[in-house]
Steps between C-alpha positions, in 0.01 A plus 500: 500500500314358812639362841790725467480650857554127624829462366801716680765335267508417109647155522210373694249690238594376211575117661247258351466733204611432082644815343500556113649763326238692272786770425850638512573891480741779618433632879597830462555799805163684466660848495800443338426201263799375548534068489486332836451151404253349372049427547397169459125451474417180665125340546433271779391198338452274802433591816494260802527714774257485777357822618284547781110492404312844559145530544485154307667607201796308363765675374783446217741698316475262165557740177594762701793695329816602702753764367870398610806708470819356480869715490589343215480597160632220340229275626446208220110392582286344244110604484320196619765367764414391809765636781605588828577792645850529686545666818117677451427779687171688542306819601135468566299859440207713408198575676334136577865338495424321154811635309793310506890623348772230481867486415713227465877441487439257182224292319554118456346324213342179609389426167503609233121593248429203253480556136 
């Protein structure tokens, strides 16, 4: 992920941006393996954020995948649907600040994948 350091809350980050849900799996406690909720893989399918130019370059976050935990394990998210994160929290990391964790209280679908 790029232009991570720029952001100090998740709301604003993922404003202007499309979310779509490329999977749906069990987050489970690394050391215990017990359930916690549940991982949604999302892919940021639109991104209209404006980020500050750097030595000329433009960035953008487009296709970019984002790994989302949610504390619920009944979570009821088709592959392909565009949502929105409730209450989103993140955690930006690693070495050049490029790593980003988020949970969320819920996922809303916005709409549902055709077909």
């Amino acid at each position: 992920m790029r232009g991570l350091s720029k952001f100090f809350d998740t709301p604003a980050f993922l404003r202007g941006k499309r979310l779509e849900v490329t999977g749906v799996s069990k987050w489970l406690d690394y050391d215990t393996k017990a359930t916690l909720g549940s991982k949604l893989a999302v892919i940021i399918t639109e991104d209209n954020t404006a980020y500050p130019v750097k030595d000329g370059e433009v960035i953008n976050n487009k296709y970019q995948p984002i790994s989302v935990k949610v504390r619920k394990t009944d979570l009821n998210v088709p592959v392909g649907a565009v949502v929105e994160l409730i209450s989103p929290t993140g955690t930006v990391y690693g070495q050049y600040h490029n790593q980003l964790s988020i949970t969320a209280d819920d996922v809303k679908v916005i709409s549902a994948p055709k077909g």
